[in-house]
Structures are given as C-alpha cells and as structure tokens.
C-alpha positions as CSV (number, residue, x, y, z in Angstrom):
1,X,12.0,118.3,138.8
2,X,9.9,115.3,139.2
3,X,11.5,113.8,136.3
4,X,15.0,114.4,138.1
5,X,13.5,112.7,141.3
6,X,12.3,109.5,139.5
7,X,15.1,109.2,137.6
8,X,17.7,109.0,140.3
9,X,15.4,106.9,142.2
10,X,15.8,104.9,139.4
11,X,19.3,105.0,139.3
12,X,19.5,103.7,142.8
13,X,17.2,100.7,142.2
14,X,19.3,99.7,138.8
15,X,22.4,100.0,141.4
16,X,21.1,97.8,143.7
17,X,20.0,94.9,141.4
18,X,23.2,95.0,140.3
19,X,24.6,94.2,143.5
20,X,22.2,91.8,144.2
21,X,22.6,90.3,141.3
22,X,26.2,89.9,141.7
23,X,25.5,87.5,144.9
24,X,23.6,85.0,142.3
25,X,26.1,85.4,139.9
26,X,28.7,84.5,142.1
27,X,26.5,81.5,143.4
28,X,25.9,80.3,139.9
29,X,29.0,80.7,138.4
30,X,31.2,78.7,140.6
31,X,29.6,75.5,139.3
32,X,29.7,77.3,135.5
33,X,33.0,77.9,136.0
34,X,34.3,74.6,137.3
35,X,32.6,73.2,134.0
36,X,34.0,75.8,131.9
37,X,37.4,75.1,132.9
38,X,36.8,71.0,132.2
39,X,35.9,72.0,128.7
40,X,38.9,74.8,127.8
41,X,36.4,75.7,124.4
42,X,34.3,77.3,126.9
43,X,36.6,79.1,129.2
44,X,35.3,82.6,129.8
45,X,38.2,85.6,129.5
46,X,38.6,89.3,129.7
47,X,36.1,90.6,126.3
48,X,35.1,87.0,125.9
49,X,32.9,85.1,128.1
50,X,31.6,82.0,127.7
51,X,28.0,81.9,126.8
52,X,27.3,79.9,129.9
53,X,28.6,82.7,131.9
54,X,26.8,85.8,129.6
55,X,23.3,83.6,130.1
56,X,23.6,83.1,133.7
57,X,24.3,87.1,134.5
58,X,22.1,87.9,132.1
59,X,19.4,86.1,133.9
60,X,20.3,87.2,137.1
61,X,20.4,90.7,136.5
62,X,16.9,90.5,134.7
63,X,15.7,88.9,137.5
64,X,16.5,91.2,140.3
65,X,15.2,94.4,138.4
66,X,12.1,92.3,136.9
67,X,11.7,91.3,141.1
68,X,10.9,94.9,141.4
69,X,7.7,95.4,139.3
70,X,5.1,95.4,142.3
71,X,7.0,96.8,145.0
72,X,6.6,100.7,145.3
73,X,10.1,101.1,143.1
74,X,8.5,99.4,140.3
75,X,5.7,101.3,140.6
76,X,8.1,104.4,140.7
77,X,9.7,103.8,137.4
78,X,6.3,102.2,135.7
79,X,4.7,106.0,137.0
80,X,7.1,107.8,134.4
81,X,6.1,105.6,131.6
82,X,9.0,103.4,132.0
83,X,8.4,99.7,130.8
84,X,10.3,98.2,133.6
85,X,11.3,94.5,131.5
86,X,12.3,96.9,128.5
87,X,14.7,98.8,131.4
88,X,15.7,95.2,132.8
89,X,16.7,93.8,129.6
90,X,18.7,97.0,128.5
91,X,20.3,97.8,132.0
92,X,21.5,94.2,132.3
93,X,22.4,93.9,128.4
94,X,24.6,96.9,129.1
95,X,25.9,95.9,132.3
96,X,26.9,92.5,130.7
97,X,28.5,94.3,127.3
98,X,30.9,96.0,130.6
99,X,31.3,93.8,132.7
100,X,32.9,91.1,130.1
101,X,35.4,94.1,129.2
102,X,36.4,95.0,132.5
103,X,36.7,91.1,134.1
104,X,37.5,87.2,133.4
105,X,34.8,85.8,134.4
106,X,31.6,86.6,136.6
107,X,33.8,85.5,140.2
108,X,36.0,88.0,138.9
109,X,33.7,90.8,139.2
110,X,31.5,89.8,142.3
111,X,34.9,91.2,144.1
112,X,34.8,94.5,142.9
113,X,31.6,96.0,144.0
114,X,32.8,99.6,143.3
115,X,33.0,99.0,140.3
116,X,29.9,96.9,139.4
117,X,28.6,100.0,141.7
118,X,29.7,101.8,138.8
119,X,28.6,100.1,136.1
120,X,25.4,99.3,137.1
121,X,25.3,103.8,137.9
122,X,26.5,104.3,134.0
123,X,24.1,101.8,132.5
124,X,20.7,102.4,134.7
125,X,21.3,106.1,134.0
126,X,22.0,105.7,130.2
127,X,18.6,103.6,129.5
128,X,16.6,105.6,131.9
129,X,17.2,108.2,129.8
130,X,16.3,106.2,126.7
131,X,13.4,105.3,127.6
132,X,11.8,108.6,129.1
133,X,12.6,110.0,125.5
134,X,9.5,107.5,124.5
C-alpha cells in the first residue's frame, strides 16, 4: 500500500514538471522557432522536430523534475529507491518521443495542457514502474 501511495505521489510530481516545463519550453522555443523557420533545414514538424527544439525540451523537462531532488517530493521518490535523474531522464525522454508525435513544434503543445497532462500521467507512471522493479 505504501508502494501505491509513493507512486501516485510520484505520478503527480512527474505531472507537474511537465507543466512547468511546458512554460520554459514555450519561453525558449519562440526564439528556436523564429531561427528554425530562417533556416527551412531545421524546421521542426509533426514526428520530426528539429534538434534545437528536442534539446531545448529535453532540458527543460530534466530540469523541473531534477529541481525536485531536495524538496520533500524528491525525498519521496529517492525514499522508494528511485534514482530521481535516472526518472528525469526517462520521464522527459518519453514525454519528448510523444510529444514530437502528437505536435509541430514545442508552441504547439504548450496550448494543450490536457494533453501534456496526459502525457506527462502515461510516461511518469510507465518509468515509475520501471524503476521500482530495481
């Protein structure tokens, strides 16, 4: 039952990077994709982002899960043996394989929360799960 408990405190903290992270993205991208459109070689599109783009919410979404380490939700998930950069760099690799299916660019998907909601829900839940096999 504990188990249970962490992990969907988990899930909720994976949720909420995403969402934060989508703020930075959106921040960040605006310039990325002003230069991505000068250079039409680099223009991101649904399935194929440019690697500008994949780097930047890559980073990002590291950043706001890695941001949790001290606070008592990083404790949380580093209590069940969860290595919490291993679960950033999964989460956010997933996130990214997901997001670059579902949207154009990074802009693109800042407007949908729901569904980054849901994406950040299906890819939190999927590596939690990895990694409390370990």
């Amino acid at each position: 039952m504990r188990k249970v408990i962490y992990g969907i405190l988990i899930l909720l903290i994976a949720l909420q990077a995403c969402q934060s992270s989508k703020k930075v993205i959106t921040t960040n991208s605006n310039s990325a994709t002003s230069k991505a459109v000068a250079k039409k070689e680099e223009t991101s599109k649904k399935g194929d982002w440019s690697k500008e783009e994949k780097k930047k919410f890559i980073e990002s979404c590291e950043m706001e899960i890695k941001a949790l380490k001290d606070t008592p939700d990083g404790k949380t998930i580093q209590s069940v043996g969860v290595n919490i950069e291993e679960f950033a760099q999964k989460s956010c690799d997933c996130a990214l394989k997901k997001v670059e299916q579902n949207y154009e660019n990074a802009t693109e998907a800042s407007k949908d929360s729901e569904g980054l909601s849901k994406i950040g829900s299906e890819c939190g839940g999927a590596v939690m799960k990895e990694l409390m096999k370990k």
